[in-house]
C-alpha positions in Angstrom: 39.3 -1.3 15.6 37.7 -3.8 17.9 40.6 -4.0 19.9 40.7 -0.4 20.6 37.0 0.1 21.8 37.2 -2.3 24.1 40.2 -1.4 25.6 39.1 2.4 25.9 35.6 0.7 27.2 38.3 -1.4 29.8 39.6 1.4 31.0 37.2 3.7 31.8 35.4 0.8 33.9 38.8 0.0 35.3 39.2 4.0 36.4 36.4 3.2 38.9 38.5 0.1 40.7 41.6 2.7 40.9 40.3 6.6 41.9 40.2 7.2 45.5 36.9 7.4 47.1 35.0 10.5 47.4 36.3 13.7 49.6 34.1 12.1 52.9 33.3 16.3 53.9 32.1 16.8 50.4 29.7 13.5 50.7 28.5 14.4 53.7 27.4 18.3 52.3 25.6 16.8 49.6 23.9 14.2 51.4 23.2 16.8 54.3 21.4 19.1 51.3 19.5 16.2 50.3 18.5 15.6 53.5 19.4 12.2 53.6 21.7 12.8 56.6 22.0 15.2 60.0 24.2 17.8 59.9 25.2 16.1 63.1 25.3 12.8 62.2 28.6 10.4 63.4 30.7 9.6 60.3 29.1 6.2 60.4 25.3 7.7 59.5 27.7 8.8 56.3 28.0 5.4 55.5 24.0 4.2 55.9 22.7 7.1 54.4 25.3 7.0 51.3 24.4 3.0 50.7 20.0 4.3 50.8 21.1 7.0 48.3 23.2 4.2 46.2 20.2 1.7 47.0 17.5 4.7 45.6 19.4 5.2 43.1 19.9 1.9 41.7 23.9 2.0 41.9 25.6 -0.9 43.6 25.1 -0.8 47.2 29.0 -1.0 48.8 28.6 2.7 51.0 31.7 3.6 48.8 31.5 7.1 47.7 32.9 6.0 43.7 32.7 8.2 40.4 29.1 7.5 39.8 27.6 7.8 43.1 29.2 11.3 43.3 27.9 11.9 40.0 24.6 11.0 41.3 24.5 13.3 44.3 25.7 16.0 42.2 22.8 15.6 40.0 20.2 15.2 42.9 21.7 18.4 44.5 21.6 20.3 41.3 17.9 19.0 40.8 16.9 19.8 44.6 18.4 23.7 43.8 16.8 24.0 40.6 13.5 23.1 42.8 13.8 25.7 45.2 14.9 27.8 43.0 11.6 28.0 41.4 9.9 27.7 44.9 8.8 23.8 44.9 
């Protein structure tokens, strides 16, 4: 039983080393809605502003756009909606 936990556990971290990173467009609507980057910005400012969103966050810090860091903008977005929604 043991064997099979961890190697469930082993692969679902191991799904982060292998998934391509983030669509870089879609990263840089959400971070734009957060406001964490121009609408303008040069595809560099992606990379800065991804890593103080990461860094805020408490994710590791590597400007890489991974499951989790998505899943974390995605949440922020949805929070930031939900916000305005109710007009806060």
């Amino acid at each position: 039983m043991w064997s099979v936990t961890s190697g469930v556990l082993g692969a679902l971290f191991a799904a982060e080393l292998v998934l391509p990173e983030a669509d870089p467009d879609e990263v840089r609507s959400l971070l734009v809605e957060l406001g964490r980057l121009d609408a303008s910005a040069l595809p560099a400012e992606r990379t800065v502003a991804l890593e103080a969103f990461q860094a805020d966050k408490g994710l590791p810090v590597n400007g890489v756009a991974d499951g989790r860091t998505v899943s974390g903008l995605m949440r922020s977005v949805s929070e930031v909606r939900e916000l305005r929604e109710l007009g806060l």
